[in-house]
N, C-alpha and C positions, 0 to 999 in steps of 0.2 A: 576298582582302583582307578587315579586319575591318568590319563595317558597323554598329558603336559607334563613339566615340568614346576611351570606354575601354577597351576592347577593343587597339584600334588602338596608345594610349599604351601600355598594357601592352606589349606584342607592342616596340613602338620601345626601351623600354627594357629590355624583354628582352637584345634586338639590342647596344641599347648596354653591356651585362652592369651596370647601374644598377638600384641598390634602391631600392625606393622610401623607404626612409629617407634614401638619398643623393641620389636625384635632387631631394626633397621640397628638402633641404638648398638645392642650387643654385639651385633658381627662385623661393627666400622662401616657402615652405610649408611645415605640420606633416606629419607622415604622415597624420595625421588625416583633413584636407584633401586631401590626395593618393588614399586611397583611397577616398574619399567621389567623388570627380571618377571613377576609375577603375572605380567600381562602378555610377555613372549617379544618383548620390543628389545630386550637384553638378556645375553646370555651370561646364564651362572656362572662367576668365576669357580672355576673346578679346585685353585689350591686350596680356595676356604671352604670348603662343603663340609671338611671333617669340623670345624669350627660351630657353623650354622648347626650341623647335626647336633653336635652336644649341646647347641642352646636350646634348643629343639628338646631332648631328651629320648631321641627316636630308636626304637627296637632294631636289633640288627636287619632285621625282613625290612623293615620301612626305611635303613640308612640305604641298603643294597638298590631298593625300587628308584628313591629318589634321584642316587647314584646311575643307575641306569639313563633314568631320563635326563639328569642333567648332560652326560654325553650325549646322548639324541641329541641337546638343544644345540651340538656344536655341530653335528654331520651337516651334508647336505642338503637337501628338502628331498630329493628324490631319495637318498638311502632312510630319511629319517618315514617318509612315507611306505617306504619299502617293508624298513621294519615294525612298523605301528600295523600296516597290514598283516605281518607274520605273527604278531602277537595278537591281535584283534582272534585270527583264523584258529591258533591255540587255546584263545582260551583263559589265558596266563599269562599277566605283565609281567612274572617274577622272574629274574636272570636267573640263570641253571649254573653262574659260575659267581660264586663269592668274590666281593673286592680285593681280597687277602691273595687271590691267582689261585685258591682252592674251587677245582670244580664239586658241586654240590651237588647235582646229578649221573647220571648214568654215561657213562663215556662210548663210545659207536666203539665196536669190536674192527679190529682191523680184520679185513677181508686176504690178506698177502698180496693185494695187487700194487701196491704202492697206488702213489697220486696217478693222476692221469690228465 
């Protein structure tokens, strides 16, 4: 899987055989703007993702991944490298927690020691 953000968009509307002229069209953007987001020079507006996604027609796995990386594209370069190393090391770009606040994975047993 792609571990941009652009990368990943590109690739989704590959998939969707959508131009970037056309998809720009659908989600109120110039191309301009569109490849600028796609080449990492602009970060995803995050309120329209759920928008983009449904022009897209993306599975819930590939709304989540996208989702993921479009927050990376707003961290800071050290945490966004931080985590792209954590996820390189796993194995797995897939987030363990659904956008919905539903964790999707296995939750860590509490130990009784509280935080520390």
């Amino acid at each position: 899987m792609a571990d941009s953000f652009g990368t990943a968009l590109a690739a989704a509307m590959e998939a969707a055989d959508m131009t970037q002229m056309r998809f720009a069209a659908k989600v109120g953007l110039n191309q301009g703007q569109l490849s600028r987001v796609i080449a990492g020079k602009r970060r995803p507006p995050l309120k329209e993702l759920s928008k983009w996604f449904e022009v897209l027609g993306l599975t819930k796995a590939k709304r989540d991944h996208l989702h993921l990386l479009a927050h990376l594209a707003h961290a800071t370069p050290w945490l966004r490298t931080y985590v792209h190393a954590l996820l390189r090391h796993s194995g797995d770009l897939s987030p363990d927690i659904s956008w919905d606040g539903r964790r999707s994975g296995l939750v860590a047993e509490d130990d009784g020691r509280g935080d520390e």
